[in-house]
C-alpha positions, 0 to 999 in steps of 0.5 A, a space after each residue: 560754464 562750458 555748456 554751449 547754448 541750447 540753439 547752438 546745437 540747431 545751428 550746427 545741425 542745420 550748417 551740416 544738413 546745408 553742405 551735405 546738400 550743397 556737395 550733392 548738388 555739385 556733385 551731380 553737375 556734369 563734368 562734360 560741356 555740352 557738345 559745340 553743335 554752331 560749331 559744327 554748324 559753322 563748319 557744315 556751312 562753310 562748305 555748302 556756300 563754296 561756290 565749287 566741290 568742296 569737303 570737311 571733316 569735323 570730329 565729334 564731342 558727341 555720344 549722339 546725333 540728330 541730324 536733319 536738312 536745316 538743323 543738327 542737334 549733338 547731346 553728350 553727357 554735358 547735355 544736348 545742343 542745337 544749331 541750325 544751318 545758314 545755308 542749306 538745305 543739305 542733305 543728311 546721310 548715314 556713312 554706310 548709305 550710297 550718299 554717305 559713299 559720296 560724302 567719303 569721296 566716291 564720285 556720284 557717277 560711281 554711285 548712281 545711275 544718273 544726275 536725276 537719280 543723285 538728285 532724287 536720293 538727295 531729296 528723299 534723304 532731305 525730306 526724312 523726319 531726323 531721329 537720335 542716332 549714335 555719333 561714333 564717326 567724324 562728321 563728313 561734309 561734302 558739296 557736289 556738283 554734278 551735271 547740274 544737280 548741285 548737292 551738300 551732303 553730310 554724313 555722319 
């Protein structure tokens, strides 16, 4: 009277074709949050609203990074996260760029010829469709105004 019963068997079976695929399942979650991309654009906002020149850093927790003038999207392996700017637009810019100059700290007249050239890079700059691009520097924001033209850039 040792025998087990016939769909003892099926059961067994079934309970380890069931954990087999719940470890898979968790195993394949991600072991990174995603990135903080309202936390970024907290930050992004708190210098576009001062009232003065003004600038931040934030470090990344991205792989990559889609930056526009009215929202910044960061993705990772934990995922991709979005947010959107309170107070723009600001104008996006790469760190090898002349905005990006700017947003390092070089002075606008260093960099351009006139207010009305910084304005029209920064309008040429806002109105370029955003596209994923590798996030391998902090995040640079910086708010200038210089003889008028009055400009957010963030560079990253």
């Amino acid at each position: 009277m040792l025998d087990a019963p016939l769909d003892t068997l099926y059961t067994w079976a079934a309970l380890s074709v069931a954990a087999t695929v719940l470890v898979g399942a968790v195993a394949g979650l991600p072991t990174t949050p995603a990135p903080d991309a309202s936390g970024v654009a907290d930050a992004v906002d708190a210098v576009a609203v001062a009232e003065y020149d003004a600038t931040a850093e934030h470090e990344l927790d991205a792989d990559a990074i889609r930056l526009g003038s009215h929202r910044i999207g960061l993705r990772n392996d934990g995922g991709a996260a979005h947010a959107a700017f309170v107070f723009g637009p600001v104008t996006p810019a790469t760190p090898d760029s002349r905005l990006g100059s700017v947003a390092a700290g070089a002075s606008p007249s260093a960099v351009f010829d006139s207010p009305a050239a910084f304005a029209a890079a920064a309008e040429t700059a806002r109105d370029r469709n955003a596209s994923w691009r590798p996030a391998s520097e902090p995040l640079v924001v910086r708010h200038v105004i210089w003889e008028g033209t009055d400009v957010t850039v963030v560079s990253a």
